[in-house]
C-alpha positions as CSV (number, residue, x, y, z in Angstrom):
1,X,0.0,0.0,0.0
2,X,1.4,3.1,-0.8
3,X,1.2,6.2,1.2
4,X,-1.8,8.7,0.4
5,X,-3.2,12.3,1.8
6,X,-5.9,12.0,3.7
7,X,-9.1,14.6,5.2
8,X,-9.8,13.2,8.7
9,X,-12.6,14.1,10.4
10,X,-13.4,12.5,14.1
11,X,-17.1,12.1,14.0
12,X,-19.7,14.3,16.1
13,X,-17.0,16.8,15.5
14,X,-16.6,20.0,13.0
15,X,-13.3,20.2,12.8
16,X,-11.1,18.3,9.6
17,X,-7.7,17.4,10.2
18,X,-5.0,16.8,6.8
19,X,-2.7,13.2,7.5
20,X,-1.6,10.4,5.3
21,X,-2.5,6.7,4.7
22,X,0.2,5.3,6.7
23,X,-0.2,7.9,10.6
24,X,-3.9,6.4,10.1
25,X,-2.9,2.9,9.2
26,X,-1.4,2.6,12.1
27,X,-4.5,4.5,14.4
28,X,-6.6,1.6,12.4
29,X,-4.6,-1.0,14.0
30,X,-4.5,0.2,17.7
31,X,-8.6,0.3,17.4
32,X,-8.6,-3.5,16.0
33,X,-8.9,-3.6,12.2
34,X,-7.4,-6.7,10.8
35,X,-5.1,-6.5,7.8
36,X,-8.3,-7.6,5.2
37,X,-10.1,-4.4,6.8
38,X,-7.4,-2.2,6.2
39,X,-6.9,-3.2,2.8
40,X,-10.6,-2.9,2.2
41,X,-10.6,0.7,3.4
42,X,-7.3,1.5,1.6
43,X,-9.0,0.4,-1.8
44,X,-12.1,2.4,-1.2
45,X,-10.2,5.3,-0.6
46,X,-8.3,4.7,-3.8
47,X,-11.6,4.1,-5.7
48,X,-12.5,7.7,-4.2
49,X,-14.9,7.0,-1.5
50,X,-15.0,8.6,1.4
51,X,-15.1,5.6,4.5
52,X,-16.5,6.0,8.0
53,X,-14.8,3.3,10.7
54,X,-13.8,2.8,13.8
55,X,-15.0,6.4,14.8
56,X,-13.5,8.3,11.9
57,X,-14.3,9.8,8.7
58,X,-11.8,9.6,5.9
59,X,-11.4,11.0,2.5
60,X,-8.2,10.9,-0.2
61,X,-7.3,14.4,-0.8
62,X,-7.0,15.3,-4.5
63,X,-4.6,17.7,-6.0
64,X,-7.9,19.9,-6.9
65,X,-8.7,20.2,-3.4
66,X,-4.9,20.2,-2.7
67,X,-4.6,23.5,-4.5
68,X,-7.9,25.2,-4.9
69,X,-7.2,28.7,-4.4
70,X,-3.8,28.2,-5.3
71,X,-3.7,27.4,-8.8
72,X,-5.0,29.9,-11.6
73,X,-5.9,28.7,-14.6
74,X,-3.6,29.6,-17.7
75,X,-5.3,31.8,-20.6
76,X,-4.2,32.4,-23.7
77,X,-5.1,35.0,-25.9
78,X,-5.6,34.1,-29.8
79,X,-2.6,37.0,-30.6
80,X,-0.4,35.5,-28.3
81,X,-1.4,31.8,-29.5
82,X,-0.1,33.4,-32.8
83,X,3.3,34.5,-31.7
84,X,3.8,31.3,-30.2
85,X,3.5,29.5,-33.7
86,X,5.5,32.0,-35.8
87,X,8.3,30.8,-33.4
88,X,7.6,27.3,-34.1
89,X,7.4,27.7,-37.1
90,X,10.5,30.6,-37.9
């Protein structure tokens, strides 16, 4: 299993808290999840899914939620889409 952000989110509670696959692996375990479990919920996290167990909430982060905010979107205007092919091109 490879490692994988994570949105945790204690349940009854508001607050969300960012961690990675293995940190809750490992919380899994202490609270009795056998290896089959693990690999269940590891799979459905993969596939997207967000998986309530053991008292927790999970989600995978994606790199859109990652970087909402962060990331504008390029534009390109058609004169400089122009330019950019007379250099190919010359």
């Amino acid at each position: 299993m490879k490692n994988i952000p994570l949105r945790v989110n204690i349940e009854s509670q508001t607050s969300k808290v960012n961690t990675d696959w293995l940190a809750i692996m490992a919380t899994l375990k202490k609270r009795g999840l056998e290896q089959d479990e693990l690999a269940s919920v590891y799979f459905d996290l993969n596939a997207g899914m967000r998986v309530t167990t053991r008292g927790l909430s999970l989600a995978k982060i994606t790199m859109t939620e990652n970087l909402e905010g962060i990331i504008k979107e390029p534009t390109v205007s058609t004169t400089d889409f122009a330019a950019m092919a007379n250099e190919l091109v010359g």
